[in-house]
C-alpha positions in Angstrom: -47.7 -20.2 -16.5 -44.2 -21.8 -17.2 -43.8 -25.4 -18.5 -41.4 -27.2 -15.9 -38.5 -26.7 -19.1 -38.7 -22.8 -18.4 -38.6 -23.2 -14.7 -35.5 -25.2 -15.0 -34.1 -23.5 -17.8 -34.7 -19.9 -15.5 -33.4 -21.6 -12.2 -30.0 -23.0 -14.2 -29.9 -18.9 -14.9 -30.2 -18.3 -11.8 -27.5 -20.4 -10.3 -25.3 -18.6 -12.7 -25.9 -15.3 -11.7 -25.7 -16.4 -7.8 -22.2 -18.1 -8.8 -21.3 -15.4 -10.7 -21.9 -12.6 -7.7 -20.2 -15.0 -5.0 -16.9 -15.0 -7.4 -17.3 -11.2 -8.2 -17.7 -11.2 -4.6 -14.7 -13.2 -3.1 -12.7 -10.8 -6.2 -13.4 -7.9 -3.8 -13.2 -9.1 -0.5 -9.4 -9.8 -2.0 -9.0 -6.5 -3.1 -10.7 -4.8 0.0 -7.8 -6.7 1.8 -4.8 -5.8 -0.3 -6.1 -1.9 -0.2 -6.1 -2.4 3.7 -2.8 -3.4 3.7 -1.2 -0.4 1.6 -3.4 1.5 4.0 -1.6 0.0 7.1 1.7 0.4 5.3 0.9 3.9 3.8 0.2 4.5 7.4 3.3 3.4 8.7 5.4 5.5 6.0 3.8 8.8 6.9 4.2 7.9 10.9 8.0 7.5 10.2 8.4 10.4 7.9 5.9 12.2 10.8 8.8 11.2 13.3 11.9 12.5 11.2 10.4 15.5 10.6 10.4 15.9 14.4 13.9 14.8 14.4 15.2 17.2 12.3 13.0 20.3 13.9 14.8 19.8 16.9 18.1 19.8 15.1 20.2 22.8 16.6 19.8 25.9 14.5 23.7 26.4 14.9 23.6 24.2 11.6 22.0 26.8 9.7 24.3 29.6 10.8 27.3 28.1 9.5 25.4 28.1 6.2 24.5 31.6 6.2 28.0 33.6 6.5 29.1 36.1 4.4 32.5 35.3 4.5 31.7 31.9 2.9 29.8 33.9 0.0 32.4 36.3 -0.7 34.9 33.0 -1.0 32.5 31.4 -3.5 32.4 34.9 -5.4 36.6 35.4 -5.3 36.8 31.8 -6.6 34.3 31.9 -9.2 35.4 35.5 -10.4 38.3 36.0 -12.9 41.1 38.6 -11.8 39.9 41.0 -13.8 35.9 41.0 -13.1 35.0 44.5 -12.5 32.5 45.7 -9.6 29.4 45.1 -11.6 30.3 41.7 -12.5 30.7 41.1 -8.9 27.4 42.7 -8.4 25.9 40.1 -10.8 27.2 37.4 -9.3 25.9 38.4 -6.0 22.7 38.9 -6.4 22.6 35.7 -8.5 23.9 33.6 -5.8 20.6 36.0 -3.5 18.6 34.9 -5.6 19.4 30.8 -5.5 19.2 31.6 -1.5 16.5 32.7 -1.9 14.9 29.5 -3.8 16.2 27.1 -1.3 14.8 29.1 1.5 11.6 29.1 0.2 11.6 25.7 -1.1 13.2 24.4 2.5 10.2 26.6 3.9 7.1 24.7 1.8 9.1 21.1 3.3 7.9 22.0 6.4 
């Protein structure tokens, strides 16, 4: 059996690990409230991005139209050309410019 040293000695350790697990546990009830309030914000964040993304579906497609005429291509092409480029210079530049369409349409498409 333990003298009444040892029984005191053992409670005193006990205290300490009871104080220790209500500080370890008032540490996480802290946490557990700053990690609901990112939720809540986080939340909020994807509700508003949720609500632009409706905005901007609903956009009139007459935007992407202008975007897409050839005439506008063929200016970028003239400009960017010298005077003397030949047809499969022209060609080149073409299908680069395809190509960076291309990208942006399938990068636009992976948005939404």
């Amino acid at each position: 059996m333990h003298t009444e040293a040892q029984l005191k000695l053992l409670f005193d350790r006990l205290e300490q690990k009871i104080t220790y697990l209500q500080d370890h546990a008032n540490q996480l009830t802290v946490l557990v409230d700053q990690l609901e309030h990112e939720k809540k914000s986080l939340q909020s964040t994807i509700q508003e991005q949720r609500n632009r993304i409706k905005e901007l579906e609903k956009k009139p497609v007459s935007d992407k139209q202008t975007f897409t005429k050839s005439a506008k291509i063929g200016k970028i092409v003239k400009d960017n050309l010298a005077p003397t480029a030949d047809h499969t210079e022209l060609k080149r530049k073409l299908d680069e410019y395809i190509r960076e369409i291309e990208q942006l349409i399938a990068h636009l498409s992976t948005l939404s």
